[in-house]
C-alpha positions in Angstrom: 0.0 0.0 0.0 1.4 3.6 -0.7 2.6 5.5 2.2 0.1 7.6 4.3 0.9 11.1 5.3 0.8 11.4 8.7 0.1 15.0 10.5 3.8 16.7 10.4 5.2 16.6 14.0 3.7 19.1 16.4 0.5 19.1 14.8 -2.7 18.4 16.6 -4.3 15.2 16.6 -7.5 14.3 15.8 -10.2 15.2 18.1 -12.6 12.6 17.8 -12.3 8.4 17.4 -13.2 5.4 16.7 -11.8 2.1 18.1 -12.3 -0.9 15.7 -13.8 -4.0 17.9 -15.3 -7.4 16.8 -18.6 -6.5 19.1 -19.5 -3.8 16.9 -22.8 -5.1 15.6 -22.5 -2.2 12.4 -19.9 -3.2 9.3 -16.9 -0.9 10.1 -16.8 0.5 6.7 -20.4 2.1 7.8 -18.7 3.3 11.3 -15.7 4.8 9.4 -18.5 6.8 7.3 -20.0 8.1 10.1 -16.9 9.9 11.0 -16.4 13.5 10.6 -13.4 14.5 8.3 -10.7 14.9 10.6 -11.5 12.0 12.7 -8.8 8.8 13.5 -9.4 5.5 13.6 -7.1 3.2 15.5 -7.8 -0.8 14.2 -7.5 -3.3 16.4 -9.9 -6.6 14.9 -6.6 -8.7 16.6 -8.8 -11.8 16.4 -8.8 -11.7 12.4 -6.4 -13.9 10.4 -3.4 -11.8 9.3 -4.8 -11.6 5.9 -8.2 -10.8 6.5 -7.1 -8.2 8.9 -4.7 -6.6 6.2 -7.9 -6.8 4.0 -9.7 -4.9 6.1 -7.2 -2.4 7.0 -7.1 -1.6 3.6 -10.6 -1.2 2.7 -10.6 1.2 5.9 -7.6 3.0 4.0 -9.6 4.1 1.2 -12.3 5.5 3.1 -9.6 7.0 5.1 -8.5 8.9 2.3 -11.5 9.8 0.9 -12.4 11.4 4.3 -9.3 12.7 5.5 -9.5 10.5 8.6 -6.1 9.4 10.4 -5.8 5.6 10.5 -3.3 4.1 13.0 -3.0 0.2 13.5 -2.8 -1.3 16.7 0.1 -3.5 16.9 4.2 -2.8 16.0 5.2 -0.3 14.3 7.1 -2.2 11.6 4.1 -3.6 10.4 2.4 -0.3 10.9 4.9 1.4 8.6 4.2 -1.5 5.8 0.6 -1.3 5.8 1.0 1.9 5.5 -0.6 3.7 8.5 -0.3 7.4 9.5 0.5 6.0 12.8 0.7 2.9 15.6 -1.6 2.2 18.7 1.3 1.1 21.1 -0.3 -1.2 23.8 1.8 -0.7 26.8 4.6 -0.5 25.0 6.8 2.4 25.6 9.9 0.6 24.4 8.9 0.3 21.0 8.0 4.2 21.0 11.7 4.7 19.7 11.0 2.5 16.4 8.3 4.0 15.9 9.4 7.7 16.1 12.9 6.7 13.8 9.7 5.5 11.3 7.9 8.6 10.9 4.8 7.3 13.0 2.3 9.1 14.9 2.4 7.2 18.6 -0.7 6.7 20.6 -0.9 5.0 23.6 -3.9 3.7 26.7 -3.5 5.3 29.8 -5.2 3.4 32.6 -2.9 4.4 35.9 -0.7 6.5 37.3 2.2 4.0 35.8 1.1 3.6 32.2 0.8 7.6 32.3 4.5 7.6 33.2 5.3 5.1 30.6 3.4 7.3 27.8 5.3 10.5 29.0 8.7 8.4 28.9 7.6 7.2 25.3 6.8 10.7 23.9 3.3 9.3 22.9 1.4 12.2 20.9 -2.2 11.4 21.9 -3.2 9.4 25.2 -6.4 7.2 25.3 -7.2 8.2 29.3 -9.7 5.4 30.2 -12.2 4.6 31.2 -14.2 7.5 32.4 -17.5 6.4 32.1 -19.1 2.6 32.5 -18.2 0.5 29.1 -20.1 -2.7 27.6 -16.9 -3.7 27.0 -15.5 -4.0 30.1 -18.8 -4.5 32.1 -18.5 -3.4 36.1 -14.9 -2.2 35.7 -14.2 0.7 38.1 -14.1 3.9 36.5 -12.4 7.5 36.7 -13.4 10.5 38.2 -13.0 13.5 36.2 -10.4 14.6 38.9 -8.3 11.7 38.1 -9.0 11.3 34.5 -7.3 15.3 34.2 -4.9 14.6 36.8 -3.5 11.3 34.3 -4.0 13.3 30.9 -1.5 15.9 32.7 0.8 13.4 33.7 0.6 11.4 30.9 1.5 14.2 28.5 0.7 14.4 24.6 -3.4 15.4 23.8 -5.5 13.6 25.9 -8.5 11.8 24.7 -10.9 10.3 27.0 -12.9 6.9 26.4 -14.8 4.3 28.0 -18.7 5.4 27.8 -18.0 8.3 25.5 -21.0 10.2 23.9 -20.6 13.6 22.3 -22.7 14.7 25.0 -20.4 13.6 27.6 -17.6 15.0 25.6 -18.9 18.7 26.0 -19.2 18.4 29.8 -15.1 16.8 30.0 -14.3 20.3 27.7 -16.3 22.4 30.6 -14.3 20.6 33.1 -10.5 20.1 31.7 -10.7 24.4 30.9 -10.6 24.4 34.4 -8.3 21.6 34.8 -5.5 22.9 32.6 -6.1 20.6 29.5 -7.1 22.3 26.3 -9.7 20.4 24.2 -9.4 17.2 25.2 -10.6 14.9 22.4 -12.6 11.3 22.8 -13.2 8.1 21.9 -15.6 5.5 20.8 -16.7 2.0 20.4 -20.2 1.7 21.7 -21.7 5.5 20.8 -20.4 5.2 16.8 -22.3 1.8 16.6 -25.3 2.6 18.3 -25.6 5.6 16.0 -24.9 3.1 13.2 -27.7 1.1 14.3 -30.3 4.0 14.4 -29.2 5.0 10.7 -29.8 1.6 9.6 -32.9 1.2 11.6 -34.3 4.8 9.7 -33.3 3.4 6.2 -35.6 -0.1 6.5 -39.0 1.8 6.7 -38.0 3.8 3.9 -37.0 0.9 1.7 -40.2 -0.9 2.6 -42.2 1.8 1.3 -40.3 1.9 -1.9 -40.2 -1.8 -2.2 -42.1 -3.0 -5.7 -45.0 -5.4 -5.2 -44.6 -8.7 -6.4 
């Protein structure tokens, strides 16, 4: 696949994302078009074979590039940089933050703890997914932040801070309210669950409308 552009080094990240996850009841080429230009999308799908994953991936590039989204791939950065990706997810691992940086990457990281906000300062990560702030489907009765302690990891941690875990644009809003005050400027966020359940009510508007056009038979 050709090379990607990333955003050139300094730049701001994208404000607004969607995590790729096998739950997702939506085809992810519809939850990529639900994005607003601008938006990233960081693919995960680890349970695919290698090749359907890479097929995948690629049909997320195009729509990626028709929509100016940033695409980053959840796994090393070699394989990031041969796919292609403007950037690479790096799950708790700050030690591979040097390859990525000497290969022109974008480097994202989770940020669950005091520790892994340490580890994502160390590793210069660019954008840090603080998490998780509200209750999740995915992780069902895991504890969650308080906005106190969510803004007192996105300082630690460094790099824009993007919140996840329950994310709604709604919820969104009120974090921006709160991290003025806090001393994080526009803190972007995250989604699994919100960008499917929106997908879900698109599709659920369309099936009236094609049973009404529908021709007898």
């Amino acid at each position: 696949m050709p090379r990607r552009h990333p955003p050139p080094r300094g730049a701001r990240l994208s404000g607004v994302w969607l995590f790729t996850d096998e739950r997702a009841a939506t085809p992810l080429a519809r939850l990529a078009a639900l994005l607003p230009p601008g938006s990233g999308i960081v693919v995960r799908h680890d349970g695919l074979a290698p090749g359907a994953r890479w097929r995948l991936f690629r049909r997320l590039a195009r729509i990626a590039r028709a929509r100016h989204l940033s695409l980053l791939l959840a796994g090393p950065p070699a394989q990031a940089r041969r796919w292609g990706a403007d950037g690479v997810h790096l799950r708790r691992q700050g030690g591979a933050a040097a390859q990525a940086r000497r290969l022109d990457l974008v480097r994202t990281m989770a940020v669950h703890d005091r520790a892994e906000a340490r580890t994502a300062r160390r590793a210069g990560a660019q954008a840090v997914f603080v998490s998780p702030l509200h209750p999740t489907r995915s992780h069902p009765g895991a504890p969650t932040l308080s906005t106190a302690e969510w803004l007192r990891l996105a300082r630690l941690a460094g790099g824009q801070a993007v919140a996840l875990g329950g994310m709604t644009p709604a919820r969104a809003r009120a974090l921006r309210l709160r991290a003025a005050d806090g001393g994080i400027a526009t803190p972007g966020w995250a989604a699994i669950d919100a960008w499917d359940d929106r997908g879900k009510t698109k599709a659920a508007k369309r099936r009236p409308r094609q049973k009404r056009n529908a021709v007898p038979t």
